[in-house]
BABA-383864 format. One record per residue (C-alpha): residue in three letters; residue number from 1; x, y, z. Coordinates in nm, 4 decimals. Layout:
<pts>
ALA,NUM,X,Y,Z
...
</pts>
This chain:
<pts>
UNK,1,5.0466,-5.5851,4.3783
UNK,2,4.8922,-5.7972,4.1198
UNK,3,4.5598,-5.6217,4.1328
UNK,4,4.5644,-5.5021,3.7690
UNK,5,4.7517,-5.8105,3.6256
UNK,6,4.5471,-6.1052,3.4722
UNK,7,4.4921,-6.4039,3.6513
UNK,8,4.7251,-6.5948,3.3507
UNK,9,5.0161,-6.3284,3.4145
UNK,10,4.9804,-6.3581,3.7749
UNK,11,4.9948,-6.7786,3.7986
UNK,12,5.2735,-6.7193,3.4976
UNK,13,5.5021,-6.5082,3.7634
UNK,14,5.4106,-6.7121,4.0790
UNK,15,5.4755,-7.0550,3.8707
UNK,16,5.7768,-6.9330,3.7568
UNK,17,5.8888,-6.7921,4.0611
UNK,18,5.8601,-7.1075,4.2135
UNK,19,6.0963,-7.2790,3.9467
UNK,20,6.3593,-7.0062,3.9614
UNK,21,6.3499,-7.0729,4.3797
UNK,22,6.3954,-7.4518,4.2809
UNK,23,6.6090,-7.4555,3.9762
UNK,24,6.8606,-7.2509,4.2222
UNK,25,6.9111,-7.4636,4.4804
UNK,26,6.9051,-7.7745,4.2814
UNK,27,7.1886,-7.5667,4.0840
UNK,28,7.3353,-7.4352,4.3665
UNK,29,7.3335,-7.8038,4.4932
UNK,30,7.4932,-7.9645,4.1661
UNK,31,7.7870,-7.7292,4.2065
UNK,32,7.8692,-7.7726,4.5444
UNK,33,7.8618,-8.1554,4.5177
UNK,34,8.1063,-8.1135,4.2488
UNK,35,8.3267,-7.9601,4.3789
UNK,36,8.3168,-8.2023,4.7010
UNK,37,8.2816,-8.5531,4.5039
UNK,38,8.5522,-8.4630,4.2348
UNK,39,8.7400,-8.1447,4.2479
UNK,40,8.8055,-8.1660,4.6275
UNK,41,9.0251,-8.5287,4.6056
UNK,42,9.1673,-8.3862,4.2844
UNK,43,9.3194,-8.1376,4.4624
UNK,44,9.3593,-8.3643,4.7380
UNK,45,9.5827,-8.6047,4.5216
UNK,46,9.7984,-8.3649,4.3507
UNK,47,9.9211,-8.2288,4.7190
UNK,48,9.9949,-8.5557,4.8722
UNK,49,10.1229,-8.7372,4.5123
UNK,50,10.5050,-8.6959,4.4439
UNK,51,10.6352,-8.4441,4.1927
UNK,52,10.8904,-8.4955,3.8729
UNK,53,11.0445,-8.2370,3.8728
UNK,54,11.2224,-8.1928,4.2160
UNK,55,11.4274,-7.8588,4.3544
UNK,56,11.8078,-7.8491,4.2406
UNK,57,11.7173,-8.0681,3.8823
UNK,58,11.8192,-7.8765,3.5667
UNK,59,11.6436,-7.8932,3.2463
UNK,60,11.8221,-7.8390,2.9081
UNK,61,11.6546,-7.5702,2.7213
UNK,62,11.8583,-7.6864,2.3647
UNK,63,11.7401,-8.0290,2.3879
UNK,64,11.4155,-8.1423,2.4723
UNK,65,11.5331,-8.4626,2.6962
UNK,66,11.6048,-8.4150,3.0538
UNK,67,11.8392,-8.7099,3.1724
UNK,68,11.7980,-8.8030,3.5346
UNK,69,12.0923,-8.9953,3.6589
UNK,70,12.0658,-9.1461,3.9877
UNK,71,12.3646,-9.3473,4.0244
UNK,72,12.2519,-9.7379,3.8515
UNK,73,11.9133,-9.5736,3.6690
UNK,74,11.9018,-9.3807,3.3659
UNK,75,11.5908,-9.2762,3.1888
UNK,76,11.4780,-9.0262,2.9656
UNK,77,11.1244,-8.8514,2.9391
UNK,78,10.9912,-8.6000,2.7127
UNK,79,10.9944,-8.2739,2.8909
UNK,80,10.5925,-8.2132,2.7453
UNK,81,10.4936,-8.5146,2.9344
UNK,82,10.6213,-8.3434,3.2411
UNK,83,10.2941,-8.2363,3.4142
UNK,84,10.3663,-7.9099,3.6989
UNK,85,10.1451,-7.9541,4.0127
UNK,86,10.0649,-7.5520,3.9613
UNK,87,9.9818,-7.6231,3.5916
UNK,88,9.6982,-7.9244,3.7196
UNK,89,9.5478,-7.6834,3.9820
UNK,90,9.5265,-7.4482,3.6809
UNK,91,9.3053,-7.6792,3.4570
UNK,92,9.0955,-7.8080,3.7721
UNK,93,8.9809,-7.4660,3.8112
UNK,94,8.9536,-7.3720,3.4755
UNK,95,8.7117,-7.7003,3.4656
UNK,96,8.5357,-7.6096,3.7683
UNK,97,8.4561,-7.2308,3.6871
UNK,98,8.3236,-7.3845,3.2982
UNK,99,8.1389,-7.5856,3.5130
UNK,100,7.9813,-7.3592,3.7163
UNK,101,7.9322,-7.0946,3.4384
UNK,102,7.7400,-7.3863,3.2031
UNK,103,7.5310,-7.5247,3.5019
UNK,104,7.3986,-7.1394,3.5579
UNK,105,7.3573,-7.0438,3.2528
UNK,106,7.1552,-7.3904,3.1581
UNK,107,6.9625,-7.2864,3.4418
UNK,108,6.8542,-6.9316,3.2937
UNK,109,6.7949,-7.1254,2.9511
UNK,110,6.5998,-7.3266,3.1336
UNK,111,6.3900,-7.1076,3.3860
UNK,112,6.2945,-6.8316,3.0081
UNK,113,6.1782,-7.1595,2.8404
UNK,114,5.9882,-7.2972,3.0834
UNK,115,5.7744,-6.9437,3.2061
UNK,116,5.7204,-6.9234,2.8427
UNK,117,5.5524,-7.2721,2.8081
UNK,118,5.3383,-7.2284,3.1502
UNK,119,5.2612,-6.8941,3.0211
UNK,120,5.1557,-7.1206,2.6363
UNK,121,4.9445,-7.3959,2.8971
UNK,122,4.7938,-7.1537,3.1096
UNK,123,4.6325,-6.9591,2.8301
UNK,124,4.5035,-7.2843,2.7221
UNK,125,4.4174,-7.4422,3.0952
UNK,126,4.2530,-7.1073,3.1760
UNK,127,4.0598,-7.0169,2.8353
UNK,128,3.7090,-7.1746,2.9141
UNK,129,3.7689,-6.9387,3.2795
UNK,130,3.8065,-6.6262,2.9873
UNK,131,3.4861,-6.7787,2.7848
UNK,132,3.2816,-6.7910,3.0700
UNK,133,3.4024,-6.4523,3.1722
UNK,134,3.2902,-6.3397,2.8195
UNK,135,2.9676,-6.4724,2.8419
UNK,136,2.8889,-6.3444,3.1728
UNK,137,2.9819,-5.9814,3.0799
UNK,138,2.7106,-6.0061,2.7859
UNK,139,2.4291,-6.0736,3.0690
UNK,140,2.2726,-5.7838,3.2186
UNK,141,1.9123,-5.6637,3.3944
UNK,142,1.7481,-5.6754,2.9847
UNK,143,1.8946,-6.0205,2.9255
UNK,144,1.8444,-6.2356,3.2443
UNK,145,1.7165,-6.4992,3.0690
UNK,146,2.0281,-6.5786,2.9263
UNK,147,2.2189,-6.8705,3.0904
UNK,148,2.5605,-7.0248,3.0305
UNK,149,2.5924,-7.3217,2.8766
UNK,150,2.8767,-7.5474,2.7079
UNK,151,3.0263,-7.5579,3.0906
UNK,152,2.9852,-7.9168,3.0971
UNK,153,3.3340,-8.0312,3.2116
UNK,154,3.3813,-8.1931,3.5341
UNK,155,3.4911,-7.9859,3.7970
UNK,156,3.5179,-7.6274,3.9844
UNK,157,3.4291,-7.4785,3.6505
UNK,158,3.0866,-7.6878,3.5901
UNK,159,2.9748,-7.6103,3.9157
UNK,160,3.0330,-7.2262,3.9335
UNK,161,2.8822,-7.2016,3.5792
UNK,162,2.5913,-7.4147,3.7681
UNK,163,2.5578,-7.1827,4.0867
UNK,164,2.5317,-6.8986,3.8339
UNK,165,2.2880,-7.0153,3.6292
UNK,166,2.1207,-7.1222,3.9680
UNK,167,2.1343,-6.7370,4.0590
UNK,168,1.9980,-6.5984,3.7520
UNK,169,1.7090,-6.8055,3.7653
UNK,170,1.6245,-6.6642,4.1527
UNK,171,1.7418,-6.3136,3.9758
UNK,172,1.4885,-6.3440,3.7373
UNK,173,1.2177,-6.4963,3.8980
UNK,174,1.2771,-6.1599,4.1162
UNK,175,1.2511,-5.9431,3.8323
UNK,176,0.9220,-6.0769,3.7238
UNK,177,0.8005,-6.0866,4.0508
UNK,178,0.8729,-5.7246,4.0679
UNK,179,0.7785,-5.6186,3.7355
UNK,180,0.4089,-5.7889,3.8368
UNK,181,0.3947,-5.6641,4.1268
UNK,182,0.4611,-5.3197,4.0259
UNK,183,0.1887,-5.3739,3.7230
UNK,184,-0.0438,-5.5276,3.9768
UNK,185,-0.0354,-5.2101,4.1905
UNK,186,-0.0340,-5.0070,3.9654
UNK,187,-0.3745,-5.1963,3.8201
UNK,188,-0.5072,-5.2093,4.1823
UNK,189,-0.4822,-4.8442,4.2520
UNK,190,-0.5823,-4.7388,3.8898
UNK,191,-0.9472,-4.9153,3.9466
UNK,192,-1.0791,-4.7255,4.2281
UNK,193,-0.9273,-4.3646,4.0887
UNK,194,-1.1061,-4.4724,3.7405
UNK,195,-1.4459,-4.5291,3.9471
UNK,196,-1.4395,-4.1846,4.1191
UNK,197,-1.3150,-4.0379,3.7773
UNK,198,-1.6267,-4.1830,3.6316
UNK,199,-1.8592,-4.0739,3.8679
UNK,200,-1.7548,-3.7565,3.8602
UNK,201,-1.7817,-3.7391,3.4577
UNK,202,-2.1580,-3.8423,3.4914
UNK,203,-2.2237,-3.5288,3.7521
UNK,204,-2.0794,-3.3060,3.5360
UNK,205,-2.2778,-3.4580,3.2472
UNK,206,-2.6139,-3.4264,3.4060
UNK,207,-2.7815,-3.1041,3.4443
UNK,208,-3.0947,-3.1931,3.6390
UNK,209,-2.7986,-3.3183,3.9402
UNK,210,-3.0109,-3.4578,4.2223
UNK,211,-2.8963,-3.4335,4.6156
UNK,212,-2.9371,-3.8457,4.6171
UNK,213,-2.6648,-3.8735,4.2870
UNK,214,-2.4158,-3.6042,4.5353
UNK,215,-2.4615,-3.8576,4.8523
UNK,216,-2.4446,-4.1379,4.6209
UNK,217,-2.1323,-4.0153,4.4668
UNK,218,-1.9721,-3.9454,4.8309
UNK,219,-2.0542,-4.3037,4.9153
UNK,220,-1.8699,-4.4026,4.6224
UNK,221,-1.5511,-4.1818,4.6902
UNK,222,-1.5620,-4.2989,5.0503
UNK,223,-1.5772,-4.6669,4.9317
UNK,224,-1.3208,-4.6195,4.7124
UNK,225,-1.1035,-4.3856,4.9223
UNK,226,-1.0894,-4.6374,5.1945
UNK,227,-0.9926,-4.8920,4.9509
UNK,228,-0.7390,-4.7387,4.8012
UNK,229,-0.5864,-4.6689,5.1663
UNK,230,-0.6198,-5.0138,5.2377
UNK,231,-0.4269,-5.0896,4.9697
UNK,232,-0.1148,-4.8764,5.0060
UNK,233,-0.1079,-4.9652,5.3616
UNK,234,-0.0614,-5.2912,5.2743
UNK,235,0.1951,-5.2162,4.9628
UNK,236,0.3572,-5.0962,5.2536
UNK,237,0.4016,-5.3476,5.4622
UNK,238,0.4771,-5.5678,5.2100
UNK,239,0.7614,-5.3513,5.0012
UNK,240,0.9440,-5.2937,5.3622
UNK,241,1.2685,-5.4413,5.3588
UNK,242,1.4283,-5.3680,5.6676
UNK,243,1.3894,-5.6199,5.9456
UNK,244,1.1822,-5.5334,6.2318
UNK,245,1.2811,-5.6587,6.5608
UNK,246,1.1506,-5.9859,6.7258
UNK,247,1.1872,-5.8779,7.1076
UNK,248,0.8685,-5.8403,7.2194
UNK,249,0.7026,-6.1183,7.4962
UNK,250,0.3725,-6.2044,7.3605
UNK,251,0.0887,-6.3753,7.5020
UNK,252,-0.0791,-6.4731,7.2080
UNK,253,-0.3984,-6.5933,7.4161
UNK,254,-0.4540,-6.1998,7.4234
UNK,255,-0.3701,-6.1790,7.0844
UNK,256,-0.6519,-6.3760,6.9303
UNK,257,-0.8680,-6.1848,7.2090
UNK,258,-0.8294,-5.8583,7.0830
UNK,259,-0.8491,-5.9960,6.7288
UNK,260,-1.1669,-6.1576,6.7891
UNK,261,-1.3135,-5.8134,7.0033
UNK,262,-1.1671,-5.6138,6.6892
UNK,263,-1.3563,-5.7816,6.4184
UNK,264,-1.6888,-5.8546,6.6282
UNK,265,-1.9340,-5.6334,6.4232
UNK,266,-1.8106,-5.8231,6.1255
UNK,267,-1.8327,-6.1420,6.2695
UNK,268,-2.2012,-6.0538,6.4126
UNK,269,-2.3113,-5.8939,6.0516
UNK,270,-2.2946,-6.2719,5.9253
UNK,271,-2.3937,-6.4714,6.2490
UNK,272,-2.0745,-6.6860,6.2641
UNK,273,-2.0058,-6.9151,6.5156
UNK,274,-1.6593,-6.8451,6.6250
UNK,275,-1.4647,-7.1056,6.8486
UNK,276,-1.1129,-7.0220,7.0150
UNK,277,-0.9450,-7.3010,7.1828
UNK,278,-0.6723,-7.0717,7.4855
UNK,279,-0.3358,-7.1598,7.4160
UNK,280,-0.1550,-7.0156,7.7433
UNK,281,0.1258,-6.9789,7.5618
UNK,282,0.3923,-6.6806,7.5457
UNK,283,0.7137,-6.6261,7.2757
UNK,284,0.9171,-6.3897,7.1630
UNK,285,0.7946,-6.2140,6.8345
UNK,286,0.7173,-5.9068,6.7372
UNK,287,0.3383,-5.8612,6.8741
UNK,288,0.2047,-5.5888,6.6095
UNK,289,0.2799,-5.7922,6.3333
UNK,290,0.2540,-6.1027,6.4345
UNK,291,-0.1218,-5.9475,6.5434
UNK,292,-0.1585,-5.8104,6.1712
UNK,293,-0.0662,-6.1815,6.0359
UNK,294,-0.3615,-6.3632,6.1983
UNK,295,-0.5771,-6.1198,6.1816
UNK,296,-0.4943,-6.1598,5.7781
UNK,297,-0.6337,-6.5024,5.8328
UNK,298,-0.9502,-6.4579,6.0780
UNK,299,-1.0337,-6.1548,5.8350
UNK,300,-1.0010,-6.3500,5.5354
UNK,301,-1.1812,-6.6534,5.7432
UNK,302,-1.4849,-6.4284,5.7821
UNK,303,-1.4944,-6.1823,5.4776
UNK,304,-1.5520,-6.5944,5.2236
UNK,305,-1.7592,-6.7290,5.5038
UNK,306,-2.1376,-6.8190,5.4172
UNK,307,-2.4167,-6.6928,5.6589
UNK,308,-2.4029,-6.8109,6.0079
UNK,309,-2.0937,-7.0345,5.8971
UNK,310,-1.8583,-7.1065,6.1611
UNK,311,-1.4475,-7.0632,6.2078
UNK,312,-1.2765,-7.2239,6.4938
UNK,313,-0.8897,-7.1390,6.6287
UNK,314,-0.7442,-7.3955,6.7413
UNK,315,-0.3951,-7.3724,6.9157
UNK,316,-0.1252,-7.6868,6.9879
UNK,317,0.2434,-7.7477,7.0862
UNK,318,0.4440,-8.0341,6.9691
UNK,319,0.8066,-8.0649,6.9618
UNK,320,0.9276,-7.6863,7.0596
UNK,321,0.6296,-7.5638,6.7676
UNK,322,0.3410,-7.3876,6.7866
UNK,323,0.0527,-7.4800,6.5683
UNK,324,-0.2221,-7.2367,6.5028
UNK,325,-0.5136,-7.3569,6.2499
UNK,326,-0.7649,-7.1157,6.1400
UNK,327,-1.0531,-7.2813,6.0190
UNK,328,-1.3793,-7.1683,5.8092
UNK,329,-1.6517,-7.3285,5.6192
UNK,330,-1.6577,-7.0911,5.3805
UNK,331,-1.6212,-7.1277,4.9798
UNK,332,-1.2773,-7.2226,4.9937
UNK,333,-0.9955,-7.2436,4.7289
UNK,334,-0.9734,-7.4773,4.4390
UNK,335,-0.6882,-7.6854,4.4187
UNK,336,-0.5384,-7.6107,4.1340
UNK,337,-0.5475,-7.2728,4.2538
UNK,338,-0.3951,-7.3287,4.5862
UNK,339,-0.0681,-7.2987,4.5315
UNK,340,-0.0618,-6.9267,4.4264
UNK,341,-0.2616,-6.8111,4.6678
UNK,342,0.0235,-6.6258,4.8884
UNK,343,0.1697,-6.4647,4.5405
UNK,344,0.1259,-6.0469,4.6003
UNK,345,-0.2070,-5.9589,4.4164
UNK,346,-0.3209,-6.3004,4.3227
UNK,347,-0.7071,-6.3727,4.3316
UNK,348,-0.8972,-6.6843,4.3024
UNK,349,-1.1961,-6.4946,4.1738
UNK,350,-1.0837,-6.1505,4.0717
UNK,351,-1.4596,-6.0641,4.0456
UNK,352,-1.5219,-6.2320,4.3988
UNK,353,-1.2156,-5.9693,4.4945
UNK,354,-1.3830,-5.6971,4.3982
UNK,355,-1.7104,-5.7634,4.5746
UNK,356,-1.5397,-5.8355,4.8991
UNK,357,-1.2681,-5.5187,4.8375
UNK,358,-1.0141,-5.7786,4.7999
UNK,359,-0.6532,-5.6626,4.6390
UNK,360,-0.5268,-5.9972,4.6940
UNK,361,-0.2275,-5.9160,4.9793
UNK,362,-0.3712,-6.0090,5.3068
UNK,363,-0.2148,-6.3789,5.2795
UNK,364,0.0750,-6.2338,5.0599
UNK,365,0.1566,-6.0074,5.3831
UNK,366,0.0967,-6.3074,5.6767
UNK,367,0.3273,-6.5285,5.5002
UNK,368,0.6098,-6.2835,5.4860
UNK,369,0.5243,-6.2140,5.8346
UNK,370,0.5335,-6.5845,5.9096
UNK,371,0.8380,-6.6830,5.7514
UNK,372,0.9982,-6.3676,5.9234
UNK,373,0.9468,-6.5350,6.2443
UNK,374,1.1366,-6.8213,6.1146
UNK,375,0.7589,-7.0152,6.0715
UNK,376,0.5727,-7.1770,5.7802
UNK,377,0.2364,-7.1278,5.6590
UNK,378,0.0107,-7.3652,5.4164
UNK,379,-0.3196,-7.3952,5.2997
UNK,380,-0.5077,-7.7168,5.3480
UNK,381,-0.8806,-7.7945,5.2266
UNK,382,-1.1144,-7.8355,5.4617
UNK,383,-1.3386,-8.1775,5.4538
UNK,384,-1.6802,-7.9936,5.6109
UNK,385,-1.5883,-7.7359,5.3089
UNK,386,-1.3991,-7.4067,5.3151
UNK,387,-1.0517,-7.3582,5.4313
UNK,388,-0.7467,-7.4653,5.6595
UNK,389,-0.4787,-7.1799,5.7336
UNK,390,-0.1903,-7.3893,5.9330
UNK,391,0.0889,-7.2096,6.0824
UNK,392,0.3649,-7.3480,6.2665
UNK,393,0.5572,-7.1474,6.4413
UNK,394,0.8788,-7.1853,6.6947
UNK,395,0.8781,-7.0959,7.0590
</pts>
């Protein structure tokens, strides 16, 4: 009904439907006491009172003096003074119905002057809700840095301007976030495509073209080709919105097993000691990428590890929780640096990256993973040196 209507037109016509409701019964009310309290024993009186003029008496119409003779008393009376019961039930009502007629039509008066000054307030009540309605349809994807401001009254109107500001700032936190990631990307899959393009440019350069610059070159575009696969695999994974389902019983002691059995020729290319601690524990997840997660971390554990280094896995319940710690002794992560280290595309060492084929979205990917399963994931610095992955997760 009032979907068109502005919100000052619509409280206008509810307000003053309300007072019309009220100012009728209150009116309704005055007239009917009225007539109860005073015109009801009017009435009442003039009935039950004796009359002066009585049947059979004669009135003189030449003189204006009616004599009354009964037998010792005489008295005379002006015949205007003479007051008919008919002609007193006459003026009562003529009373009554002025009455009524004034008390309704005050009522009217009344009701037009009053929607007309809740229709003056509400335009003034309600125009910081119209400036903040202004200022909101000004803001749009090009201008999210924009906030509201001069919303500093107390109250419902503070606070929404608050939780909108509030929103714009996740909004465009989200926006950047995309906007780098997108650039990153972008970057990460233009480096590998500009090596190959290279490559080939020197081939086609050289004339004396040797069969050790062709395998060279296929090295190169296998390197790279892998990479780049790598890559969008993982852009995948990470750009996935919908939720995947956490049904599947896992025994995560098998987990880290085939994890371990996976990544053995790496692990044996750089003599690391590698120590798993059995868990025996089973919960509800979903196992391939829950399995994808750690192995983010064991990869990562053994891709900045030094020579015959060491990583242990060590496993713990406490309060309904499971702990996992992945620990290295690799290079590690400086502190400052720590805290950005699960950002999409973000590398310590961007050279370091590139040496170990890093893109920088292994830990981007196992915390999304993590926090999917309702779990948490931080980074803590190990004392021996190198690295502490701790994830807590419920079972």
């Amino acid at each position: 009904m009032f979907k068109n209507i502005s919100l000052r037109i619509q409280m206008t016509i509810l307000t003053t439907l309300i007072l019309v409701i009220v100012s009728v019964i209150l009116t309704v009310t005055s007239v009917y006491n009225v007539n109860q309290t005073l015109v009801a024993p009017m009435y009442s009186a003039l009935t039950t009172a004796p009359s002066f003029i009585e049947s059979g008496q004669y009135l003189d119409s030449t003189n204006p003096y009616m004599y009354e003779i009964d037998q010792s008393i005489e008295f005379m009376m002006p015949v205007e003074s003479i007051v008919s019961l008919s002609y007193a039930e006459e003026v009562i009502a003529a009373g009554t119905s002025s009455f009524r007629l004034s008390a309704f039509g005050s009522m009217i008066l009344i009701i037009i002057v009053a929607a007309g000054f809740i229709y003056y307030v509400l335009g003034k009540f309600l125009n910081p809700v119209k400036q903040l309605s202004d200022e909101i349809e000004l803001i749009n994807e090009k201008r999210l840095s924009q906030r509201l401001i001069g919303f500093n009254t107390s109250g419902e109107l503070q606070e929404l301007s608050h939780s909108f500001n509030m929103m714009l700032d996740r909004l465009d936190r989200a926006f950047e976030s995309q906007k780098r990631f997108s650039s990153d990307a972008a970057h990460e899959l233009k480096t590998p495509l500009t090596v190959l393009k290279t490559k080939l440019d020197v081939l086609e350069m050289d004339a004396n073209v040797e069969i050790d610059d062709y395998q060279n070159f296929v090295e190169v575009a296998k390197k790279q080709t892998e990479r780049m696969i790598n890559l969008v695999d993982h852009l995948f994974i990470l750009s996935a919105q919908q939720d995947y389902e956490l049904s599947d019983e896992v025994y995560l002691d098998y987990v880290f097993i085939d994890i371990l059995e996976d990544l053995k020729t790496a692990i044996e290319s750089k003599n690391l000691t590698v120590e798993y601690e059995p868990c025996d524990i089973t919960m509800t997840s979903n196992q391939i990428m829950l399995t994808h997660a750690f192995s983010n971390l064991i990869q990562s554990a053994i891709k900045y590890n030094h020579d015959k280094g060491s990583i242990a896995i060590r496993t713990s319940v406490e309060e309904q929780s499971l702990i996992v710690e992945v620990i290295d002794t690799g290079i590690g992560i400086p502190k400052e640096q720590s805290e950005h280290i699960f950002n999409a595309f973000y590398c310590v060492d961007p050279s370091r990256s590139r040496k170990f084929g890093g893109a920088g979205l292994g830990l981007a990917i196992t915390k999304d993973v993590i926090e999917r399963h309702q779990g948490t994931i931080e980074y803590l610095p190990n004392s021996d040196g190198g690295s502490i992955f701790k994830v807590i997760l419920p079972i």
